[in-house]
N, C-alpha and C positions, 0 to 999 in steps of 0.2 A: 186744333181743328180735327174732329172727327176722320177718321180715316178711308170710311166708305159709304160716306154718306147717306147711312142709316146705322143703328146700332147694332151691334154683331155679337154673339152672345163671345163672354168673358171682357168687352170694353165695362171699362171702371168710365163712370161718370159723379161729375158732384154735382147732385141734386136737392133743389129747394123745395118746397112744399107745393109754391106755386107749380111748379112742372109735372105733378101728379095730379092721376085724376081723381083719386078721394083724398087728395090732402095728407098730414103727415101732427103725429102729435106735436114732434119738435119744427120748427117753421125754419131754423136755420140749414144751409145745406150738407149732406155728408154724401161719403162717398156710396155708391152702387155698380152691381155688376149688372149689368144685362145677363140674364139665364133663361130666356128666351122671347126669339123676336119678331114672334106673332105675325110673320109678312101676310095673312089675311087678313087682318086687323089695322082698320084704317088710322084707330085712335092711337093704341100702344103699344108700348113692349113691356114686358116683366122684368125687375128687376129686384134684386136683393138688398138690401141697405146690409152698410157696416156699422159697428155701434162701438165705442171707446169708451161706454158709461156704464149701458146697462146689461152687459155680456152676461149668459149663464152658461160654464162650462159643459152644466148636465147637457145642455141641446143646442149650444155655439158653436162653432169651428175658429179659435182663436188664430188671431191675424195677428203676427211681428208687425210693429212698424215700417215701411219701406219708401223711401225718397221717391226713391225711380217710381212708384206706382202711385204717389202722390197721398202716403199713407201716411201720414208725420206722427200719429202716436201707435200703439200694440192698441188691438180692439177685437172684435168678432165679428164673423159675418153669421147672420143670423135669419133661420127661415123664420121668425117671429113679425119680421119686418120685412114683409113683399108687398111693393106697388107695383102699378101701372105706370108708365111713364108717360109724357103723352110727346107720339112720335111731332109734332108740331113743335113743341117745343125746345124738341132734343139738337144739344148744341148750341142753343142760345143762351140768353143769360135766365142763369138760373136752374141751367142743364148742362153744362160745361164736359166734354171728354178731356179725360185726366191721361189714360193710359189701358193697355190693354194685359190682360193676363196669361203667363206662360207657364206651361208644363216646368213641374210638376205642379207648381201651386194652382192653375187652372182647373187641372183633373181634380183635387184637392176638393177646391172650393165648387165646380158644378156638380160633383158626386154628395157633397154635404145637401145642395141643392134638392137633388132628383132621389134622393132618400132618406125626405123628411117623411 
């Protein structure tokens, strides 16, 4: 269960197709960060998808595997893959919070963010 009862930027969520608001090429769910959370915004929040397939080092930020973060293979996170999330759905099925992201790997991954 979400821990503050809205998305917070650095919660990792696994998110489904249905839970965006333009939809997703792959329909199955992966993981997302929140990277920013639009509290003017009735609909969403911004989030980053991770990718375990289609990574590109040139413009990735490769992601180790990690348990505790609900990460189970190495993948990227990647600004190629930013949705919308839609706050309604978030935390429900098909929006699940997994975990949240700590220093270092937090600064890490919102700095890959905010200087694409």
């Amino acid at each position: 269960c979400m821990p503050h009862g809205t998305a917070r930027i650095a919660d990792i969520y696994k998110v489904a197709s249905e839970a965006t608001l333009g939809g997703m090429l792959k329909p199955q769910p992966r993981p997302m960060v929140c990277v920013a959370e639009r509290p003017t915004d009735p609909l969403a929040w911004t989030a980053m998808a991770r990718t375990v397939s289609a990574g590109d080092p040139e413009v990735d930020l490769a992601s180790a595997a990690d348990a505790s973060l609900g990460l189970s293979e190495d993948g990227w996170w990647s600004t190629r893959f930013i949705h919308s999330v839609s706050k309604s759905r978030t935390d429900k099925i098909g929006c699940r919070y997994v975990s949240t992201l700590q220093d270092p790997l937090r600064k890490q991954v919102l700095d890959h963010y905010r200087n694409r």
